[in-house]
N, C-alpha and C positions, 0 to 999 in steps of 0.2 A: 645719081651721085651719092646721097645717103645711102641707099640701099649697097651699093661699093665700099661705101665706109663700114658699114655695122659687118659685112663681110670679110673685111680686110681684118677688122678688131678682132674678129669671130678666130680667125684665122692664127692671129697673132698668139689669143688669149689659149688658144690647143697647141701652140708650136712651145709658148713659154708652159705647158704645163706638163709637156714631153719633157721637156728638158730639166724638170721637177722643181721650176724655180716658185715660189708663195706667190700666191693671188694676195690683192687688196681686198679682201672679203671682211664685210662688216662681223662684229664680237656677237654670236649668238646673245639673245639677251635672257635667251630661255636655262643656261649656264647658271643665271644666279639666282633659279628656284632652287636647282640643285644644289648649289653651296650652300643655301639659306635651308634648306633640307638635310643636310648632314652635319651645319653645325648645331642643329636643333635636338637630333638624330644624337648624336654625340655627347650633346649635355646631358641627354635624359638617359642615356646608357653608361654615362662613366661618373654621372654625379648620383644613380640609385645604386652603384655597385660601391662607390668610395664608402658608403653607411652601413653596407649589408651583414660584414661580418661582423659588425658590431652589433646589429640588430638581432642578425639571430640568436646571439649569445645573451644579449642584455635582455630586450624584449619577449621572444621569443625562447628564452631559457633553457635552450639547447649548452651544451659543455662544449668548453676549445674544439675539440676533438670534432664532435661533431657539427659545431658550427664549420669548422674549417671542411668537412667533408661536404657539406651542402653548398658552400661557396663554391668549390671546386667544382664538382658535379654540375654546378653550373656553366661554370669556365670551358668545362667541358662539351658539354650540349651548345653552347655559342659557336664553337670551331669545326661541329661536326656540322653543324645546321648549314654553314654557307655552299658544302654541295648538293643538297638537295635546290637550294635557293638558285643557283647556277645552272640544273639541268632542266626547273621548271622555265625557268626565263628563257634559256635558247631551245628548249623543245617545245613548250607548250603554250606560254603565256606573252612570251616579250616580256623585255626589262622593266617597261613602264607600269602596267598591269600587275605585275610580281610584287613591283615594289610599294602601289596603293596596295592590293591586297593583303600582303603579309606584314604592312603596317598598321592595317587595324588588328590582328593581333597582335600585335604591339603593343599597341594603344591598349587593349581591351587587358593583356597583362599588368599594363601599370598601374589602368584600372584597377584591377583586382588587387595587386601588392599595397595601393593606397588605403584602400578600403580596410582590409585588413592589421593596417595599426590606428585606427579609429576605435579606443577602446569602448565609445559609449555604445558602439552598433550591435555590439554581442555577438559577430558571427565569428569562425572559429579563424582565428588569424595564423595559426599556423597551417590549415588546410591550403586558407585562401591565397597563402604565403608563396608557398610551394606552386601550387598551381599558376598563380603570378609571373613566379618566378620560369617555368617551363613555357609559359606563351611570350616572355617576355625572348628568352634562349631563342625559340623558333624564327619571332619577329629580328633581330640584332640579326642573326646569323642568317636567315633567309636573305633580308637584300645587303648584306653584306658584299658581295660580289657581283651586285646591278649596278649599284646607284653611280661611282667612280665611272663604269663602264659607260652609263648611261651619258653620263658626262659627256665622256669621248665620243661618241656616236655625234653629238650634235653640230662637232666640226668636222669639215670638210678637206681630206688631207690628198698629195701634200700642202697644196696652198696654206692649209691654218695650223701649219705644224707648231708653229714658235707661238701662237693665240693657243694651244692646245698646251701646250708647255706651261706656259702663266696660267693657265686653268688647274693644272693641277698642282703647281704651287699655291695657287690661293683654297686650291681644294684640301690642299694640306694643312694651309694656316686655320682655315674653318677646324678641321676636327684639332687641332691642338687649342685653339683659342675654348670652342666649347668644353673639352673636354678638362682645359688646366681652369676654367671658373668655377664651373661645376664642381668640382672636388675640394676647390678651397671654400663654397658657398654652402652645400648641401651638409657638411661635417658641424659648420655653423647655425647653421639654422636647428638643425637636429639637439643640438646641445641647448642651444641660447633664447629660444621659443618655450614659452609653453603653450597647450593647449587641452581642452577636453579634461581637464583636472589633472593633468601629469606635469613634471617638472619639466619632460624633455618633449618633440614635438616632430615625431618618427613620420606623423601623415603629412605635413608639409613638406618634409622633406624629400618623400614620396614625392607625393601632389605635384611640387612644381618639376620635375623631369616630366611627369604624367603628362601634365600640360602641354610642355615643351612637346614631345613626340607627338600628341594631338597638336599643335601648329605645326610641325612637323611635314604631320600627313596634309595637312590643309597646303602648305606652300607649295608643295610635290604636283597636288590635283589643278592649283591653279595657273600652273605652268602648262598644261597642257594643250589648247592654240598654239604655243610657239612649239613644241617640242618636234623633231624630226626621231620618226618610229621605225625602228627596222624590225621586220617580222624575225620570228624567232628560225634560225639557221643550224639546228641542231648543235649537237655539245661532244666535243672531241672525247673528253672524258671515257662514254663511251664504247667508242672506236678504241679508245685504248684499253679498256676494259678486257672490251671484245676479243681484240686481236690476244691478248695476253692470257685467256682463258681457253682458246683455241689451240694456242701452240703448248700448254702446259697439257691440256686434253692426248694432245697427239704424241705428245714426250712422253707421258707416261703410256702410250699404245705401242711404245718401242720403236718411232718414225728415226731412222737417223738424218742426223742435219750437223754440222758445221756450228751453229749455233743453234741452240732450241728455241729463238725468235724467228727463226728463218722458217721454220714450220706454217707461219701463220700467211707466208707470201702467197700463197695458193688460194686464201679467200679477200686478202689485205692487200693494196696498194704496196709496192714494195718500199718507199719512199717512207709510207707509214712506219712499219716495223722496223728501217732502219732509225728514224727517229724515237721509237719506243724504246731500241736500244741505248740509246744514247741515255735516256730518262733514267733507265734501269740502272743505268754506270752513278748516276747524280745520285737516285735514289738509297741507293749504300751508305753513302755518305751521313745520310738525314737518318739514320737508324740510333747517331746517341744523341740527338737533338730536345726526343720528348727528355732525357735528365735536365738540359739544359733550362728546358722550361718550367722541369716542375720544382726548380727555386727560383726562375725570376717570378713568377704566375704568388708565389708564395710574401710576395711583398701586398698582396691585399687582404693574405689573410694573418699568417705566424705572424709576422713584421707585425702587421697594424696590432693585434692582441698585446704584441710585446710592448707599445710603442703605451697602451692604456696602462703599463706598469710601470708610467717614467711621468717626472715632473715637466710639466709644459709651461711654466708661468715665466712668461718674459717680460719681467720687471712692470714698468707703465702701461705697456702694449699690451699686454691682455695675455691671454693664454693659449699654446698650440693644441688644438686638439686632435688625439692620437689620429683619428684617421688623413687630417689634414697633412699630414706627413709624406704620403702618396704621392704629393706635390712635386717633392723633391724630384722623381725621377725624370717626369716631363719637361721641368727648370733643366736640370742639367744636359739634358740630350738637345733643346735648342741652343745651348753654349759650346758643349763638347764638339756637337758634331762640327762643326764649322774648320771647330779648332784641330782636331783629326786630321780634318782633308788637306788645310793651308798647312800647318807648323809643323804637327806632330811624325806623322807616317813621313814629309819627305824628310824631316830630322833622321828617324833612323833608317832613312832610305842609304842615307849617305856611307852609314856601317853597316851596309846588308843587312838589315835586321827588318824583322815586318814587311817583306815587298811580297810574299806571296800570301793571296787570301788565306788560305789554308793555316798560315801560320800563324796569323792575326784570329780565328779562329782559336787555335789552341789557346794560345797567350788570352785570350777574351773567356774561355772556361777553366783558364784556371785563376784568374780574376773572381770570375762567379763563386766558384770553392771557397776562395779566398774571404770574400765578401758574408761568406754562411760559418768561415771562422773565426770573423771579426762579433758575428753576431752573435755567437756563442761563448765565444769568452766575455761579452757586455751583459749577457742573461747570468753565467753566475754568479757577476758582480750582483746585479738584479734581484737575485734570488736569495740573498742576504735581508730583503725589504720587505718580502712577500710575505702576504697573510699566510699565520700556518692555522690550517684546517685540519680538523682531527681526519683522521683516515677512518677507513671501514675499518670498525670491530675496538674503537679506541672511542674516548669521550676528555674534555676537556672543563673546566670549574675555572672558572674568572671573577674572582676576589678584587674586590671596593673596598676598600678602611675608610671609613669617614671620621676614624676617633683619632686623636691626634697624640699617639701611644703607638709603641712596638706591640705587636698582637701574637699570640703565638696559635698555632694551629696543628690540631690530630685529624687526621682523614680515615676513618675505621669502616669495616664490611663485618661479615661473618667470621672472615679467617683471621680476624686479628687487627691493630694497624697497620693500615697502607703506606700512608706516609707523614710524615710529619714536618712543617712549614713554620718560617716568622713571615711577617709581613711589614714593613717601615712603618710609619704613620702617614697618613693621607695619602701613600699609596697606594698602586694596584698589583698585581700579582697572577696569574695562570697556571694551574694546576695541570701538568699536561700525560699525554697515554695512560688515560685511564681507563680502566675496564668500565665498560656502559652495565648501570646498576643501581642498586640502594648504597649508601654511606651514612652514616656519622657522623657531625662534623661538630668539634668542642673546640671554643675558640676562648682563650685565657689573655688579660692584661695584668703587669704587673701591680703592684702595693704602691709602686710609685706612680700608676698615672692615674689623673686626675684625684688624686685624695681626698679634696671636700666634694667629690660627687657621685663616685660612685661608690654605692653599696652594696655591688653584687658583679663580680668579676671573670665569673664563669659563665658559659652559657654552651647549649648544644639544641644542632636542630638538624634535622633528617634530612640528605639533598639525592634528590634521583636524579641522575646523568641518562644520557641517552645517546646512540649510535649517531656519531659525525655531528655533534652539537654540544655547543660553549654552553652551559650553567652559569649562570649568576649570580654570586652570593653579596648583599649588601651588609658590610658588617660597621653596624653604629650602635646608640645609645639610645636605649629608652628608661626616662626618668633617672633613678638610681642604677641602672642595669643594662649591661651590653648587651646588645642582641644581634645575631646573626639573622639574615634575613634570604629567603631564595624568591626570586624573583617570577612571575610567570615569563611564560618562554621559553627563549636563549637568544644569547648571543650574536652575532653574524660579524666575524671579522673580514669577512670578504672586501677588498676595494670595490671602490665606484669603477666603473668604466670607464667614464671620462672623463674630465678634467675639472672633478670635484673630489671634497672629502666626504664622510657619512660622520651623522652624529645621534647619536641614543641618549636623552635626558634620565636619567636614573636618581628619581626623588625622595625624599621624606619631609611632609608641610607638615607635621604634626596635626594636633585634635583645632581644625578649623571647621568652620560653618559652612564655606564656600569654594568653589576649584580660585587656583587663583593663574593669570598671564604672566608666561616667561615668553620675552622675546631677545632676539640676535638680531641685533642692531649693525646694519654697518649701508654698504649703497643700496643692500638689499636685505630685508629682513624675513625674517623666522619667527611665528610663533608656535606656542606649544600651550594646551591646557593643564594644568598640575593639579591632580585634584585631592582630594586633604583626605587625613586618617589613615593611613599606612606607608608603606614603601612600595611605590612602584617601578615600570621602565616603560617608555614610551616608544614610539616604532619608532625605526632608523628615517635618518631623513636626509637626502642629498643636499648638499649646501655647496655654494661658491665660494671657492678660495680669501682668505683674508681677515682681518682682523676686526672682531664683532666684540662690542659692549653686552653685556649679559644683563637684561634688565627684567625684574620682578613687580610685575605694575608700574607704579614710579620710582622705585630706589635698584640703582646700579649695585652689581653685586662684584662685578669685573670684568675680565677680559679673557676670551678665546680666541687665540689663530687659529683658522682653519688649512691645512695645505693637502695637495692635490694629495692623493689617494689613503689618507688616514684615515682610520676608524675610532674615533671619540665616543667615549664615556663621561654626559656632561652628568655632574654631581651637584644638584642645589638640597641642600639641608640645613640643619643648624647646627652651629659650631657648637658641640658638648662645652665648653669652656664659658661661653658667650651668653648662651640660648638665642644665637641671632642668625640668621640664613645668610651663608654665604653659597659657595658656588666652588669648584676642584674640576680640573679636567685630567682624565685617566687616557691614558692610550692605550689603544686593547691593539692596535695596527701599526707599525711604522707609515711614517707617508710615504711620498717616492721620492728620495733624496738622488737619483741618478737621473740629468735633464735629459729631456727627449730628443734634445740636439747632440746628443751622444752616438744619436743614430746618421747621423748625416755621413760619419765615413763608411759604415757598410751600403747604403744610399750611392756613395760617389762611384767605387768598389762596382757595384755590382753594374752601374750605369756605364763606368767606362768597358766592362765586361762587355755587354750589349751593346753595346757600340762597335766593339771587334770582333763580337759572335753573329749576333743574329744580324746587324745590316750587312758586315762583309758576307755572310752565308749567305743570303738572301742575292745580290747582287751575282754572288762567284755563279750559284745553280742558277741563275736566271742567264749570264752568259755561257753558261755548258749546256743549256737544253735549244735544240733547235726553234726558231718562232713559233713552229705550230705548236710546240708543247708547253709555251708559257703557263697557260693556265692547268694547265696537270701538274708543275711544280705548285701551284700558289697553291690547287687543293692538296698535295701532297704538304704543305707548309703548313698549312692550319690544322692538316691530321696530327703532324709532330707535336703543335701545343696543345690538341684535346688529348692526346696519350700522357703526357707530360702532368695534366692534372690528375691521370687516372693514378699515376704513379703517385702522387702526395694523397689521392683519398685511398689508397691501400698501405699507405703509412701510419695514414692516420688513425685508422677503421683498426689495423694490428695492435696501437697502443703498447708498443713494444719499450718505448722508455718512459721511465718515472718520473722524466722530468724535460724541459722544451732543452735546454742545452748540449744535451745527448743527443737530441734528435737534429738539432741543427749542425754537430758536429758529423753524424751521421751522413747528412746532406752533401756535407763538402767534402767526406772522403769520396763518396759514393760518384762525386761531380769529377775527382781528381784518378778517377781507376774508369770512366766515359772518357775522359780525356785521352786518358792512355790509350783505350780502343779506335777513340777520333784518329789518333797521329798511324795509327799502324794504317788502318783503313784510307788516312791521305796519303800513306808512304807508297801504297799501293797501287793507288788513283793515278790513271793517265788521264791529261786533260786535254780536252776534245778544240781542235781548231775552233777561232771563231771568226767567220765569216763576214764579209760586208753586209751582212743581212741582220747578222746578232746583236744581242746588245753585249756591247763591249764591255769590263771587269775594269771599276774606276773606284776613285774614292769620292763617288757623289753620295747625295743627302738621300737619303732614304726616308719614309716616315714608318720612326722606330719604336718608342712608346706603347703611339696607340696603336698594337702591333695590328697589321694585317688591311685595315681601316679604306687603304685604296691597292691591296692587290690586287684584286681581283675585277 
């Protein structure tokens, strides 16, 4: 009688799985190594890339230009890597093996990139940088297109359809939750840390992604008892390679055909080639997609650079720092999307408007355009604030008055006088496009200032300028007699990075015995040694925002604000009038009077863009390509955004404008004439039935941000 039953069950449990109805099958539990591997996976790849382009610029002292080209090259190497990762896993290795293997390069890249901002180790940090940086590319992009997959393999379909469905929803919510803490954490710590004698603390901020992707690999391997393996089944890819280089072979040998895919039916499944066709019809499409990418891709690096030229202090709450800005776009695409699917699209369903992908698409690139000419006109606002840096073949003289007198000033060379200046009293002044060289400099007060002290009103002292560097002239009072003073050095009007000011102490303690303590008092303090018998300048020094007491051993001298990107000239001397040391602050820098949440509508702009572009794209080619070709779109997807960067680092590499606002406007005509190509190319486009078998062209959630993360 049992044996009847487990028979009759037997029986049932094949008849209900003909009919394709879900089995009650237990939740794999081997599912949440895998989540707990890619949100780990995620932290450590979207919280070391939110710092990078800051690093290589700040640290690593690379220029805009080429910090941006090394970030992208990277971006680039990420997108190209997932098909190599894809043809070793279904040809040679299996998903599981691929993806412990090609995570200890991973590991061994972060390794590497940590090491190398560790100032005290000595080894060469930009070598190790780089190199880092490339196994870090290999590792990200190699299981890029396993691990999701891996996922799926361990249910059992169709029984575990709707358990496979919540899987990859929560597979989604992992890489957004990692990937949106990471970016707000890693920005912080890098700023707000010190270590190893530096203000900022670049290897922790490494370090902990490092980590992360070592528990990473560690959670991966010990899932490994529960995990169900499927041997590797070769890679369509391929077969479509193949078939596509055969029939081009025989086109060009003069074969005639109907179609020159048709040539390849003689060694190719004909079922094959007529779905490579079909690929080919998508494929057109995806030809101005890399423009599209290479200004969304450009929100981690132009953007963020822009974002270190803006005020971030929000009141109480602390300060935004530039790179945390990144933030923005992840925030909005878990609000938008939602609101897209329910409100928006059927709202203007109602007036025909937006009901065909394709048009949602255009309207989504010229959004993007859009968004690169909202950020161009906020740069020249910008650009109003910016340090000016002498150019190649000019030289610049930055004048300090500590007398409390109008000053008058002659600047002379060989050929004569150059120019000639006043100066207020106790301010500063900048001598600008000057030829780099020897000068003259004769600096006169009048009869009226100071009359019971000085007895000698003239003075002159020789100042050498030099190629793209600010000179320093301190002009005050010794004894009876003004003195003009040049400073060793120069200058450096350059801003902080991020979300600091810089300050330069520029002194005169008179004939003392002993150096004496200035400190900048406030939740945190600065000191500085001032040491006696001439006029100096002390090194620049990064300081936090805000208002510090000026303290000389025990007597207060005053008070300095510090705000986000100014360049300060702190002055302690003695008041000619007085004989008593007071304190003058000079600004050689405006700070950044334009807040960095100025940036929030090219942010929003460019978000709702990608929302219309790249998830509807992504979705529309994914319904026009037969099933077996899914994954030949997903790698043809990821080719589009490694071309898209290649496009920004041959922008950048040309250095063709003088300034980021050109080039951003550049961006958006360039995105608004792709458009134009896009609409003729869909005017063209016939779209291909789609079948009970397809996936259908909806207005579902895609995961958009962290682009690409479960294509594959």
């Amino acid at each position: 009688m049992g044996d009847l039953e487990k028979k009759r069950s037997k029986e049932e449990e094949v008849a209900a799985t003909e009919r394709g109805e879900e089995q009650k099958l237990p939740y794999p539990k081997s599912v949440f190594f895998i989540v707990g591997n890619e949100f780990c996976e995620r932290f450590s790849y979207y919280g070391m890339k939110a710092i990078l382009s800051i690093y290589l610029k700040k640290k690593l002292h690379f220029t805009e230009d080429k910090a941006t080209v090394i970030y992208h090259t990277f971006s680039m190497f990420c997108y190209f890597t997932p098909i190599f990762g894809a043809m070793i896993a279904d040809q040679l290795l299996g998903k599981f093996k691929t993806i412990v293997y090609i995570s200890i390069i991973y590991v061994l890249g972060h390794l590497l990139k940590t090491l190398a901002a560790i100032p005290t180790l000595g080894i060469p940090p930009v070598e190790f940088s780089l190199i880092g940086l490339a196994l870090i590319a290999i590792g990200t992009g190699g299981i890029k297109p396993c691990v999701s997959a891996f996922g799926g393999d361990q249910f059992k379909l169709p029984e575990q359809a709707r358990q496979l469905q919540t899987f990859f929803s929560i597979f989604y919510f992992s890489i957004n939750a990692g990937s949106l803490i990471s970016t707000v954490l890693t920005p912080a710590i890098r700023e707000d840390v010190e270590c190893f004698g530096d203000d900022t603390c670049y290897s922790l901020a490494f370090g902990i992604p490092a980590i992360l992707m070592l528990v990473a690999t560690v959670i991966i391997i010990m899932g490994k008892p529960l995990y169900k393996m499927k041997p590797p089944q070769g890679n369509i890819l391929t077969r479509v390679f193949g078939s596509i280089s055969y029939a081009v072979k025989k086109k060009i040998d003069g074969v005639p055909a109907d179609h020159w895919m048709d040539l390849a039916k003689d060694r190719y499944e004909p079922q094959l080639v007529e779905d490579v066709k079909c690929v080919l019809r998508v494929l057109v499409l995806y030809l101005p997609l890399p423009v599209w990418w290479a200004l969304f891709d450009q929100t981690g690096s132009r953007w963020t650079f822009q974002a270190t030229r803006m005020n971030g202090v929000v009141g109480d709450a602390g300060t935004i720092k530039p790179d945390q800005m990144q933030v923005i776009n992840p925030l909005l695409i878990l609000f938008l999307l939602p609101l897209f699917d329910k409100v928006l699209y059927p709202a203007f369903a109602k007036f025909n408007m937006l009901q065909k992908p394709l048009q949602r698409m255009t309207a989504g690139g010229i959004l993007t355009a859009a968004s690169f000419f909202i950020s161009g006109f906020l740069e020249l606002e910008m650009m109003k604030t910016y340090a000016k840096i002498p150019a190649v073949g000019f030289s610049e003289i930055h004048f300090m008055n500590n007398i409390p007198c109008h000053v008058s000033l002659q600047l002379s060379n060989g050929t004569g006088l150059v120019q000639e200046e006043a100066i207020d009293k106790l301010e500063n002044m900048v001598l600008r496009n000057l030829e780099p060289g020897k000068y003259s400099l004769d600096m006169e007060v009048s009869s009226t200032c100071l009359p019971a002290i000085l007895t000698k009103r003239t003075e002159q002292v020789e100042v050498m300028t030099h190629d793209k560097e600010v000179t320093a002239v301190f002009l005050g009072v010794d004894g009876g007699a003004v003195l003009p003073t040049v400073l060793d050095g120069h200058d450096d009007p350059e801003k902080d990075d991020g979300a600091n000011g810089r300050i330069k102490v520029v002194y005169d303690m008179g004939k003392l015995e002993k150096s004496t303590n200035l400190t900048l008092k406030s939740d945190k303090s600065y000191s500085f040694d001032l040491q006696p018998n001439g006029v100096y300048g002390s090194n620049y020094s990064k300081i936090d925002t805000g208002l510090y007491d000026i303290m000389m051993d025990d007597a207060k001298l005053g008070n300095i604000t510090i705000d986000q990107g100014g360049v300060y000239s702190l002055i302690v001397a003695r008041d000619p009038e007085t004989n008593i040391h007071r304190s003058l602050t000079h600004t050689l820098t405006t700070p950044n009077s334009i807040h960095i949440l100025w940036l929030f509508p090219q942010y929003f702009v460019i978000t709702v863009g990608e929302i219309m572009f790249s998830v509807t794209g992504l979705e529309f080619s994914y319904s026009q390509a037969p099933d077996s070709m899914k994954s030949v779109l997903q790698a043809a997807w990821l080719l589009t955004v490694a071309f898209g960067n290649i496009i920004v680092i041959i922008v950048a590499e040309a250095k063709a404008f003088n300034d980021q606002a050109s080039e951003f406007f550049m961006f958006a005509c360039l995105m608004l004439v792709d458009m134009g190509i896009f609409m003729l190319l869909a005017w063209r486009y016939t779209p291909r039935f789609v079948g009970s078998r397809d996936i259908p062209m909806k207005n579902g959630v895609a995961n958009t941000n962290f682009k690409n993360d479960t294509e594959m």
